[in-house]
ZADO-1210 file (C-alpha; in nm, 4 decimals, padded with zeros to 6 digits):
<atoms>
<atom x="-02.5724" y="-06.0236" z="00.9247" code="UNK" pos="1"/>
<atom x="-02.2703" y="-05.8934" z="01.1393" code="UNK" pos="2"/>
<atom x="-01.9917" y="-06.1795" z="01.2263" code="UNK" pos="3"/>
<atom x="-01.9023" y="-06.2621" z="01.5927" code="UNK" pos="4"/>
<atom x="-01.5394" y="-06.2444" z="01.6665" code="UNK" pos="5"/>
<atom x="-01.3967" y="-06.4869" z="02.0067" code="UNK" pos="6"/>
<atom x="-01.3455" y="-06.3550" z="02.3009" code="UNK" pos="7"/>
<atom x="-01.2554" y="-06.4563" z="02.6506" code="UNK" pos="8"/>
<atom x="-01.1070" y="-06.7845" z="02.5514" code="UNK" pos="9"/>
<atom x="-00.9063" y="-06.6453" z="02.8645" code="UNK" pos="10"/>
<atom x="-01.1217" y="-06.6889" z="03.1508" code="UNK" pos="11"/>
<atom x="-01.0335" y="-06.3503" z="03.1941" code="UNK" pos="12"/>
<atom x="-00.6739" y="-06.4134" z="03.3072" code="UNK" pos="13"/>
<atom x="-00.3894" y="-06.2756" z="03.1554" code="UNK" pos="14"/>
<atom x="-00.0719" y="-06.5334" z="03.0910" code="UNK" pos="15"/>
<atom x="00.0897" y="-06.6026" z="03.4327" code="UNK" pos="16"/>
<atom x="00.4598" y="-06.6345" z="03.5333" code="UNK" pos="17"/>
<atom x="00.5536" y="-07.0029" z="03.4549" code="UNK" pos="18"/>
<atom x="00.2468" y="-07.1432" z="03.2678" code="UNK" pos="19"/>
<atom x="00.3754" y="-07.1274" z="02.9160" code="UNK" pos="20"/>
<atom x="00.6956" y="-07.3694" z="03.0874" code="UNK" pos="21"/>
<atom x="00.4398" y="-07.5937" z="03.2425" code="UNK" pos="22"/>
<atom x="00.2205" y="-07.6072" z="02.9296" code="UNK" pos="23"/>
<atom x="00.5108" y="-07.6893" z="02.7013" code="UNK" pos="24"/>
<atom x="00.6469" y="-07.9430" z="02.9568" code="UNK" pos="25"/>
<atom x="00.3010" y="-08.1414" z="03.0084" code="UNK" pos="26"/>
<atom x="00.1917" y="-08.1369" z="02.6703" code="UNK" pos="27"/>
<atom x="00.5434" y="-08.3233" z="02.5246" code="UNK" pos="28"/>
<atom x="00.4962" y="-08.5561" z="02.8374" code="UNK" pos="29"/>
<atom x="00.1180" y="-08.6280" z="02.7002" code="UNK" pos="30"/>
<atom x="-00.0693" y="-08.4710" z="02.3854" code="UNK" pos="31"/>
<atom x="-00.3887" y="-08.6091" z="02.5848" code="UNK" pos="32"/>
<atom x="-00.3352" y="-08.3780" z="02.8616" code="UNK" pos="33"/>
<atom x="-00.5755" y="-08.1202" z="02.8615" code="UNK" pos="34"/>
<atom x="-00.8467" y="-08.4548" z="02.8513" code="UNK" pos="35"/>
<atom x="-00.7038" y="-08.5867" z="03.1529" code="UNK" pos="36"/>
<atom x="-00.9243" y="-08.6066" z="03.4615" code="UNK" pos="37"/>
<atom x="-00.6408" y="-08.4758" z="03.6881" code="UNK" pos="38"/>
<atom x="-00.5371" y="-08.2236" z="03.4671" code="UNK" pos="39"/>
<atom x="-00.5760" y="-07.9272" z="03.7622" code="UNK" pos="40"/>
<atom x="-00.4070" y="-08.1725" z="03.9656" code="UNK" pos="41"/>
<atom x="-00.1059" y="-08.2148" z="03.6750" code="UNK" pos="42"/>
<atom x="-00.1150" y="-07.7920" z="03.6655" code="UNK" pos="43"/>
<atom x="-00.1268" y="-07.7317" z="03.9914" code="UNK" pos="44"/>
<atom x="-00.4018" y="-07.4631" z="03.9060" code="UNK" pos="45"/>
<atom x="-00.7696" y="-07.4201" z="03.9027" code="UNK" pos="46"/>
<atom x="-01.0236" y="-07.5331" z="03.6256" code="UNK" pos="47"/>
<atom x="-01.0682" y="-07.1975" z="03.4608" code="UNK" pos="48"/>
<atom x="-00.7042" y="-07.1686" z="03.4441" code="UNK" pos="49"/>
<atom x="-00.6190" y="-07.4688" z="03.3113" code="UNK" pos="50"/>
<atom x="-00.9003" y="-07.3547" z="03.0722" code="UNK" pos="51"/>
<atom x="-00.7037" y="-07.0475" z="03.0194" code="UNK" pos="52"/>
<atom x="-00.3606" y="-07.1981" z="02.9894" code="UNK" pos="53"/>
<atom x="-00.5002" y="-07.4346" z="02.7004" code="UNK" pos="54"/>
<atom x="-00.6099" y="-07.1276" z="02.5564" code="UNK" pos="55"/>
<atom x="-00.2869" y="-06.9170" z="02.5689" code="UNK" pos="56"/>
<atom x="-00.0794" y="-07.2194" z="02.4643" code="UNK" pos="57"/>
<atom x="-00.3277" y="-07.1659" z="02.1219" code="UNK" pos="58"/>
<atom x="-00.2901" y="-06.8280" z="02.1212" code="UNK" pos="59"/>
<atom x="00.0648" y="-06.7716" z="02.1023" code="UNK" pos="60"/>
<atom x="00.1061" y="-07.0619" z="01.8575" code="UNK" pos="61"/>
<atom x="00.2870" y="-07.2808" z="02.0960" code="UNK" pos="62"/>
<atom x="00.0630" y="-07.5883" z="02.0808" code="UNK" pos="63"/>
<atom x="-00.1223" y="-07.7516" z="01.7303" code="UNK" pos="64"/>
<atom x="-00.4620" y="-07.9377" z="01.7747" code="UNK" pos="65"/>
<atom x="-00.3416" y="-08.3044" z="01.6600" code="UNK" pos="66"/>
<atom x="-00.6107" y="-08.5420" z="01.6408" code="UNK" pos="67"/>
<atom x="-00.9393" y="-08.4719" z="01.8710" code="UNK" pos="68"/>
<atom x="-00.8559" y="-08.3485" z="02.2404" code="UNK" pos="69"/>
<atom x="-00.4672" y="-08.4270" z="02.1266" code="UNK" pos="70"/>
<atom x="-00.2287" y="-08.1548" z="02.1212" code="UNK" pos="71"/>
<atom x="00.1395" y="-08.1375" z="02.0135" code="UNK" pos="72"/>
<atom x="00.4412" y="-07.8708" z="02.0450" code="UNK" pos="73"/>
<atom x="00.4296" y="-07.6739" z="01.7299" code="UNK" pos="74"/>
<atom x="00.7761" y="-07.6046" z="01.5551" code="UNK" pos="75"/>
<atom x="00.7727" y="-07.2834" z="01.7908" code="UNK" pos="76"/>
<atom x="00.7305" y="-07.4738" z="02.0928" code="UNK" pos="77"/>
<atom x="00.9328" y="-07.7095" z="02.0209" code="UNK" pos="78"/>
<atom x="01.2477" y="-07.4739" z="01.9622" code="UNK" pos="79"/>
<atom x="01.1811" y="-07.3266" z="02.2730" code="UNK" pos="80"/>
<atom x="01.1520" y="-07.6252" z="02.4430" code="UNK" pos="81"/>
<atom x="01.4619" y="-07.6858" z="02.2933" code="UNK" pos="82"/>
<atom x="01.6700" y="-07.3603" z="02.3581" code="UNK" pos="83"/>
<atom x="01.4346" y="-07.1643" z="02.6127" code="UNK" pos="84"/>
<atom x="01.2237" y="-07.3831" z="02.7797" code="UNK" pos="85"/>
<atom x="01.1920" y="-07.1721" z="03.1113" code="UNK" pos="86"/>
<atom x="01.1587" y="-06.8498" z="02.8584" code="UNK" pos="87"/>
<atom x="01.4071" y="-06.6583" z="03.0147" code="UNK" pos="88"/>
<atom x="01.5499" y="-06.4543" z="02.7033" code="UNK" pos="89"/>
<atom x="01.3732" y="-06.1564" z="02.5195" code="UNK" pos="90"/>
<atom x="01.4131" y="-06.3251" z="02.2270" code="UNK" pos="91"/>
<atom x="01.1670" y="-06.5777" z="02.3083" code="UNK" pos="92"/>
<atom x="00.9269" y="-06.3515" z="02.4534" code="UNK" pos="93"/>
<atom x="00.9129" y="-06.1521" z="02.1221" code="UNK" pos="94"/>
<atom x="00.8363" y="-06.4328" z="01.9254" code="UNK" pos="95"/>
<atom x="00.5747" y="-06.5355" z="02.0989" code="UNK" pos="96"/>
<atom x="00.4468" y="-06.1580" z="02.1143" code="UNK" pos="97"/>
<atom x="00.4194" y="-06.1518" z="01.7797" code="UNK" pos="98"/>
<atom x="00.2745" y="-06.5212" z="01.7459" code="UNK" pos="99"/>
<atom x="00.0109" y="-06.4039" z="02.0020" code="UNK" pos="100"/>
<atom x="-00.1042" y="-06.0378" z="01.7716" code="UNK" pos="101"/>
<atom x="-00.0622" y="-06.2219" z="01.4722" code="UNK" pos="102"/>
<atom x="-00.3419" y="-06.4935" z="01.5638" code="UNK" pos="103"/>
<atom x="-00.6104" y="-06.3003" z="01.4754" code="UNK" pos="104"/>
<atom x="-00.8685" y="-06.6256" z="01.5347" code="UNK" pos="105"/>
<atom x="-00.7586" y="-06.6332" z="01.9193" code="UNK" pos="106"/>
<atom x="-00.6544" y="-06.2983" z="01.9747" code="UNK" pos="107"/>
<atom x="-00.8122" y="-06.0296" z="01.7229" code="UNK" pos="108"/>
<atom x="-00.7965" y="-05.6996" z="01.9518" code="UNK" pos="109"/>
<atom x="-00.4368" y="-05.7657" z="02.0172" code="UNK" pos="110"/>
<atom x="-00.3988" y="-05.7613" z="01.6522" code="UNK" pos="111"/>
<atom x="-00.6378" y="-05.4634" z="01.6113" code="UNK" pos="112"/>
<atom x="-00.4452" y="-05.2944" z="01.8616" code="UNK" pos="113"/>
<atom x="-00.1195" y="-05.3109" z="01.7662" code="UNK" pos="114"/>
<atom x="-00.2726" y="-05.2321" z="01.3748" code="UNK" pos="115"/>
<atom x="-00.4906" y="-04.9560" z="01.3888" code="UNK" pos="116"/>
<atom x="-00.5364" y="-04.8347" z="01.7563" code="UNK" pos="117"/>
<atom x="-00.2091" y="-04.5790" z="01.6878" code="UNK" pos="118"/>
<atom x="-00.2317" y="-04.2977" z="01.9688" code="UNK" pos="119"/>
<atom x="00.0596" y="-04.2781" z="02.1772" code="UNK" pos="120"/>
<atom x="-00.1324" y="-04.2263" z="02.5147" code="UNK" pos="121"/>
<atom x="-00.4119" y="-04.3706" z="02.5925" code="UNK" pos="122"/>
<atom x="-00.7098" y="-04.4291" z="02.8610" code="UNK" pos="123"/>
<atom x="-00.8901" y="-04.7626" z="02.9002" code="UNK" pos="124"/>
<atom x="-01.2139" y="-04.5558" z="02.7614" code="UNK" pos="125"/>
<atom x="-01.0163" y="-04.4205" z="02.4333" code="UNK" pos="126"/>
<atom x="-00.9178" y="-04.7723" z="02.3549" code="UNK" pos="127"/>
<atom x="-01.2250" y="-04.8933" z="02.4268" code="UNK" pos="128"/>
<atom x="-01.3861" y="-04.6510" z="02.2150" code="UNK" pos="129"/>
<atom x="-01.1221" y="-04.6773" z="01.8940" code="UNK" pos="130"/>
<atom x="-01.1520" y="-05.0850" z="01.9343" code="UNK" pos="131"/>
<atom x="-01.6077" y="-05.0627" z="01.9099" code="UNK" pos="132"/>
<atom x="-01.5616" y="-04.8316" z="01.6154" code="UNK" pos="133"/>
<atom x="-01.2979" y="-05.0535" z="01.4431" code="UNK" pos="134"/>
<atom x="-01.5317" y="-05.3273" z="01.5438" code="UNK" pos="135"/>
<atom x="-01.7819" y="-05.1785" z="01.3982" code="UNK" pos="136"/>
<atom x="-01.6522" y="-05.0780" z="01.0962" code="UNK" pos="137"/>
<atom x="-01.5722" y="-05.4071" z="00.9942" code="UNK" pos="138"/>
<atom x="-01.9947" y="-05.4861" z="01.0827" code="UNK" pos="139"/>
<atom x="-01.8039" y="-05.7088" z="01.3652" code="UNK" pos="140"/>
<atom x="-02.0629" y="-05.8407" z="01.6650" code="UNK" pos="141"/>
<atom x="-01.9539" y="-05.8305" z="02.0000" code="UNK" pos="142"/>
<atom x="-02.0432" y="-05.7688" z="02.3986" code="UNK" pos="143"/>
<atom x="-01.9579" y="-05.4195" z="02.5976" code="UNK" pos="144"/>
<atom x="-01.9019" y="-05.5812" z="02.8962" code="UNK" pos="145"/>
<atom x="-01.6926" y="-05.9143" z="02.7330" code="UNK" pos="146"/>
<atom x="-01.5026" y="-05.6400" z="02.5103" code="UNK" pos="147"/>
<atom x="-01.4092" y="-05.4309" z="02.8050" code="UNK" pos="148"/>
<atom x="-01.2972" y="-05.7816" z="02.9877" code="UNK" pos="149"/>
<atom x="-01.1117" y="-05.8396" z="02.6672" code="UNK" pos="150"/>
<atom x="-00.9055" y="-05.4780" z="02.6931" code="UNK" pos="151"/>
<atom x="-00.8614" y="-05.5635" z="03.0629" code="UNK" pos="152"/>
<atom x="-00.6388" y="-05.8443" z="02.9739" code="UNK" pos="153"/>
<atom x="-00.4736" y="-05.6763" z="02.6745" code="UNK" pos="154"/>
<atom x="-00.3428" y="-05.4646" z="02.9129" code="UNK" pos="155"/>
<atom x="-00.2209" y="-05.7025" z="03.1619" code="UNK" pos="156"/>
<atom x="-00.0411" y="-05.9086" z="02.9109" code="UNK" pos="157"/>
<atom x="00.1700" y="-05.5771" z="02.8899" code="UNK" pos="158"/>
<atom x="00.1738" y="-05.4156" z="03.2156" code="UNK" pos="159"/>
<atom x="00.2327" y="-05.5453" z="03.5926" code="UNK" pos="160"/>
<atom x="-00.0987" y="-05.4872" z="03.8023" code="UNK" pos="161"/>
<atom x="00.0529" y="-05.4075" z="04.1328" code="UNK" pos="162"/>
<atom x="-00.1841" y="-05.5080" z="04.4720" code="UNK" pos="163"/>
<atom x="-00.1462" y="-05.2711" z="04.7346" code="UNK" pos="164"/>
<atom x="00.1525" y="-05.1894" z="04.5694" code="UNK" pos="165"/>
<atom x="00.2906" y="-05.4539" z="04.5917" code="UNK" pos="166"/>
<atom x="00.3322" y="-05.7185" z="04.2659" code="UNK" pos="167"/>
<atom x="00.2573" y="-06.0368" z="04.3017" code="UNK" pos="168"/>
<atom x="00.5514" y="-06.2218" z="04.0512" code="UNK" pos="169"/>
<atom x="00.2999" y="-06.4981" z="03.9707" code="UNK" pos="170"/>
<atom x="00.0298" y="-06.2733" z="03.8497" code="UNK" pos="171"/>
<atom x="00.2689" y="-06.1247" z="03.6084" code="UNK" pos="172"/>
<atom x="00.2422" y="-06.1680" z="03.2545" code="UNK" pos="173"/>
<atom x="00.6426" y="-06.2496" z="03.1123" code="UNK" pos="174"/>
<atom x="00.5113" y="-05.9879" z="02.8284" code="UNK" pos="175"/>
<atom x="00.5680" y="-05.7274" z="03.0561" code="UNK" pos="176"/>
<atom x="00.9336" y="-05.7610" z="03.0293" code="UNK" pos="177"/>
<atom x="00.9080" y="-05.6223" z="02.6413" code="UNK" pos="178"/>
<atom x="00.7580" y="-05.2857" z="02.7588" code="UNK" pos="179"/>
<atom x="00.5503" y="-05.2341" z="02.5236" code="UNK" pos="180"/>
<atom x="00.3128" y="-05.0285" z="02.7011" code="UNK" pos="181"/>
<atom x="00.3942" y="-04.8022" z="02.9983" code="UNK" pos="182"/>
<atom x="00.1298" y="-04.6874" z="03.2840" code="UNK" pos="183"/>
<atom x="00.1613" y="-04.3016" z="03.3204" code="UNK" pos="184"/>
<atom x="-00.0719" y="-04.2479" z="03.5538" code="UNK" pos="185"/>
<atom x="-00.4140" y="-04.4354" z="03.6862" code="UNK" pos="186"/>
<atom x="-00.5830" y="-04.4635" z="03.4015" code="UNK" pos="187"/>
<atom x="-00.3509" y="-04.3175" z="03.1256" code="UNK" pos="188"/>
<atom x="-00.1294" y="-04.5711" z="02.9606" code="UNK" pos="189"/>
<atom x="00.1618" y="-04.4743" z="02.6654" code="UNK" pos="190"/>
<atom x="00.2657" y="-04.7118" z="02.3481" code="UNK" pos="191"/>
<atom x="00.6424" y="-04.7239" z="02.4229" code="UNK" pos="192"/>
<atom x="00.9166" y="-04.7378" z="02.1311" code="UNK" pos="193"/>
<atom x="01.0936" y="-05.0725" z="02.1654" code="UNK" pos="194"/>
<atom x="01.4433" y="-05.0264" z="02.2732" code="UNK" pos="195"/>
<atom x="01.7273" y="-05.1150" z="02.0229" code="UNK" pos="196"/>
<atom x="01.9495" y="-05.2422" z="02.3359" code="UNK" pos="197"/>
<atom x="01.7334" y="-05.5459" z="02.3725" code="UNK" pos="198"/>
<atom x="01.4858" y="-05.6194" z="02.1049" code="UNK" pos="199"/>
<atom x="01.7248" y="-05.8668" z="01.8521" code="UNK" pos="200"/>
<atom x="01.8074" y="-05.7641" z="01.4894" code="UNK" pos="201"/>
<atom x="01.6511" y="-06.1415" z="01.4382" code="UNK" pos="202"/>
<atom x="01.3441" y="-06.0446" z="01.5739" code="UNK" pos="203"/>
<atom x="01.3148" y="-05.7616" z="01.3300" code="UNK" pos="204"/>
<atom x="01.4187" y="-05.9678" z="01.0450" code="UNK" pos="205"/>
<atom x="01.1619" y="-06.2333" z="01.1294" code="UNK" pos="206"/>
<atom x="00.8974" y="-06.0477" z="01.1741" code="UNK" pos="207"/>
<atom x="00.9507" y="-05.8394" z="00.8023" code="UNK" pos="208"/>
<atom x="00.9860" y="-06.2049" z="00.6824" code="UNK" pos="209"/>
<atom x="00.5847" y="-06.3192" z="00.8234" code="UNK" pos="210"/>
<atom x="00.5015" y="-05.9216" z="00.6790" code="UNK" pos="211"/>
<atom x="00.5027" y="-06.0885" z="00.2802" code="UNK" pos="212"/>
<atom x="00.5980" y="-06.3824" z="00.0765" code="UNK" pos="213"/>
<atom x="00.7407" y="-06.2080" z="-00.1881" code="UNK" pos="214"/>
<atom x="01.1238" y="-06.1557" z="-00.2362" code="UNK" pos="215"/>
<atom x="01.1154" y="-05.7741" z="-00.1654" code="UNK" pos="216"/>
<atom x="00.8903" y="-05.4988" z="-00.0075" code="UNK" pos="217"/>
<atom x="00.8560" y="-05.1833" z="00.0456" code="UNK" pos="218"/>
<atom x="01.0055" y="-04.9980" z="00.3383" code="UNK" pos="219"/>
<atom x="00.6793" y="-04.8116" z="00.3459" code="UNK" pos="220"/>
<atom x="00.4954" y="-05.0760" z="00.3885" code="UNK" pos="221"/>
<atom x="00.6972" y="-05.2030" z="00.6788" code="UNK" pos="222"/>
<atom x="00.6226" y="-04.8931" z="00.8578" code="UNK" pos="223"/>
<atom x="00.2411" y="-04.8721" z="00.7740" code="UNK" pos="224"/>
<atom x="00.1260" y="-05.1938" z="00.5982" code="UNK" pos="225"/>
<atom x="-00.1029" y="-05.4590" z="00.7837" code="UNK" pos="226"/>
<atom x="00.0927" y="-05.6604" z="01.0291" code="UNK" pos="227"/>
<atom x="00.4101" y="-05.4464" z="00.9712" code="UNK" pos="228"/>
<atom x="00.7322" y="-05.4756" z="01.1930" code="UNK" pos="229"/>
<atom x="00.6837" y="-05.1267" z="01.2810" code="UNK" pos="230"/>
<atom x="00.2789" y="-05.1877" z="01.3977" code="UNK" pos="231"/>
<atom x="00.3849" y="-05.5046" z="01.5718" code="UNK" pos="232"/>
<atom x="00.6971" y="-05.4039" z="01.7863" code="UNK" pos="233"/>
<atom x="00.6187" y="-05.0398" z="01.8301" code="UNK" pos="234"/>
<atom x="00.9583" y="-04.9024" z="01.5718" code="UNK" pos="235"/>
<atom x="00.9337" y="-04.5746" z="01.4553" code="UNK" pos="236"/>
<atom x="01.0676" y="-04.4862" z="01.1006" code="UNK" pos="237"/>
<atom x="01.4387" y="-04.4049" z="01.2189" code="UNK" pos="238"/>
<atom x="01.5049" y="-04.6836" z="01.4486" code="UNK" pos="239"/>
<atom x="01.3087" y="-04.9510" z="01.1754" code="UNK" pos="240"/>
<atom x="01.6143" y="-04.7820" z="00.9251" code="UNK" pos="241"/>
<atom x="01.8684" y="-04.8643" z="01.1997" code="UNK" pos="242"/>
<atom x="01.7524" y="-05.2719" z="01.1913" code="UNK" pos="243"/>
<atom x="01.7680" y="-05.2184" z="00.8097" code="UNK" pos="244"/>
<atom x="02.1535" y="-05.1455" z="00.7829" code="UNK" pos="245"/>
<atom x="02.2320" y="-05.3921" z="01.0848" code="UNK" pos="246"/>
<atom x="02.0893" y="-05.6834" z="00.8520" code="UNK" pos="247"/>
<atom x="02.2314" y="-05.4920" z="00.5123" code="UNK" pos="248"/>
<atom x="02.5383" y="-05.5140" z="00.6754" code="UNK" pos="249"/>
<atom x="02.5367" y="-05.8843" z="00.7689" code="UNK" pos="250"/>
<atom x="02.4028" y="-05.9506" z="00.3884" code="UNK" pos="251"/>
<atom x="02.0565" y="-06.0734" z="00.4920" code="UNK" pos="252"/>
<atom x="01.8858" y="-05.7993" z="00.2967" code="UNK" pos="253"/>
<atom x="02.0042" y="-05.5276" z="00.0436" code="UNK" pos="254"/>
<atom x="01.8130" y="-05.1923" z="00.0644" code="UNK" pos="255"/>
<atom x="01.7770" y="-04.9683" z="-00.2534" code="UNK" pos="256"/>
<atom x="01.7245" y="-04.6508" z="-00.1926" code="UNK" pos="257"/>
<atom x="01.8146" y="-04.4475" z="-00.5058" code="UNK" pos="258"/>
<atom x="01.5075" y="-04.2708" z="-00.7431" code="UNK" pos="259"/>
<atom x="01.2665" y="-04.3208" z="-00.4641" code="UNK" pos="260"/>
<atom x="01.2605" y="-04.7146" z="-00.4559" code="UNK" pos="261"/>
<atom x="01.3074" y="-04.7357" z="-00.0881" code="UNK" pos="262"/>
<atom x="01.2850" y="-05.1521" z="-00.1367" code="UNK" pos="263"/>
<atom x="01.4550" y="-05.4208" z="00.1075" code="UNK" pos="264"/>
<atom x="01.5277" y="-05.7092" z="-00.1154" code="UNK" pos="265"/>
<atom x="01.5944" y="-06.0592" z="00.1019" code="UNK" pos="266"/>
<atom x="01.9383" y="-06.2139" z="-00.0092" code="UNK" pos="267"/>
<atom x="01.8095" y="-06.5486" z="00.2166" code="UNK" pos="268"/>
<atom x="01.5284" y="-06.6245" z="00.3581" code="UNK" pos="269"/>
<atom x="01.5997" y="-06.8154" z="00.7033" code="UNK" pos="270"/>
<atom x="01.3628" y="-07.0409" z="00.8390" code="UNK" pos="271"/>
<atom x="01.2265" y="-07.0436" z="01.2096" code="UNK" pos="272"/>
<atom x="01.4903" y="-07.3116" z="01.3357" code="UNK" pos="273"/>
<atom x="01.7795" y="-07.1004" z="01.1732" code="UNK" pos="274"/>
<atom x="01.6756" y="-06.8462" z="01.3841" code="UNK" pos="275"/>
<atom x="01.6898" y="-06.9933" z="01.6777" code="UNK" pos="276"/>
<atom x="02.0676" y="-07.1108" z="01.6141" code="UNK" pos="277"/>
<atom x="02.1487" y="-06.7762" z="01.5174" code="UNK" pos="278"/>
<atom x="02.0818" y="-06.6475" z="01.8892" code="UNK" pos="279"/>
<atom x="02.0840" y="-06.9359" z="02.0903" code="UNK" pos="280"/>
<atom x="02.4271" y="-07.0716" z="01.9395" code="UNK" pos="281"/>
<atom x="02.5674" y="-06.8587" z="01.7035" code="UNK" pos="282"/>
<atom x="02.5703" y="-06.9650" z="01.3541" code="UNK" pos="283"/>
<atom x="02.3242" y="-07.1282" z="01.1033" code="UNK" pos="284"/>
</atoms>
């Protein structure tokens, strides 16, 4: 018997300017907010949103379930709540990209896409395509027309759908600002490389950290392995060595190279809140 995977825990909306804020803000004001009658009232958005805003709080890992209809920060949202609360830095919009194609209970063609779905342009109907036969391969379940919704709002969480070409600043998903994925033309989209001016060494070094639990890898597998930095934030091999001397060089990792090793070794292993301190002020 195939397995079903979830879909369109969305509503079919895409993460809006502001809600992750509001979402942080009302749930450490009440872990009983998503239960309260009001709660469109307290959101200042419709029921299907508010259904959608629960649902991209879990998503990106920003919210734990508690006890029943209870919900706290998680140590995530709590450090941004702490250093980022109106998510205004790259940084923080990283993390929580790779929080949000990590989940692969809430949010398993993100993952899939960023994994396996490795053309560099793209239509809606090739992605669609790769995604069913992945699907498929895996003797996954699912709905055409819920799948294609699903795409839909892949997409939007990394592009800005202009109206009348005009955008609309509250229907656009803060995502966007990573650039992930480029619009070429009306229906032909292009994976873009992330650029070294803005995406954080920290970032890099965090995400190669969630990639194994061992106390070395294989710079190999952080280009091709399953969940590797380079699948996740769109590196290629020569700017992925580029992060690897910036962290050699502040002693975080020591690369061998020599005889065909090509291993990073971690000389520390920071936690999640270290990060944070790191960019937000400076030292651990």
């Amino acid at each position: 018997m195939a397995d079903k995977i979830k879909m369109k825990g969305h509503e079919s909306f895409s993460i809006r300017e502001g809600w992750l804020t509001k979402g942080l803000i009302e749930v450490s004001n009440n872990s009983k907010v998503f239960s309260e009658k009001d709660q469109t009232d307290i959101f200042g958005i419709g029921t299907n949103m508010v259904k959608s805003l629960k649902y991209w709080l879990q998503a990106t890992s920003l919210i734990n379930d508690n006890k029943k209809n209870e919900y706290v920060l998680s140590k995530l949202g709590q450090l941004i709540y702490k250093y980022d609360k109106y998510i205004e830095n790259k940084f923080t919009l990283y993390l929580i990209h790779l929080n949000l194609v990590l989940n692969v209970d809430k949010a398993y063609i993100w993952n899939l896409f960023f994994n396996k779905c490795h053309f560099k342009t793209f239509s809606k109907k090739d992605l669609y395509e790769q995604i069913c036969e992945l699907l498929e391969a895996d003797n996954f379940e699912y709905n055409e027309k819920v799948l294609s919704d699903e795409i839909s709002v892949l997409l939007k969480t990394y592009l800005i759908e202009e109206k009348d070409g005009t955008p609309e600043d509250n229907f656009i998903c803060p995502l966007t600002d990573l650039k992930l994925i480029r619009k070429i033309s009306k229906d032909t989209y292009k994976r873009e490389l992330s650029n070294i001016s803005y995406l954080n060494k920290y970032i890099v070094y965090w995400a190669i950290l969630q990639q194994t639990n061992e106390d070395n890898i294989s710079i190999d597998e952080l280009i091709k392995g399953n969940n590797s930095v380079c699948n996740l934030l769109n590196l290629d091999k020569i700017t992925l060595n580029e992060y690897l001397d910036m962290l050699k060089k502040d002693k975080y990792i020591t690369i061998n190279r020599t005889a065909g090793l090509n291993m990073v070794y971690f000389n520390k292993k920071l936690d999640l809140e270290n990060i944070f301190k790191l960019e937000f002020e400076g030292g651990e």
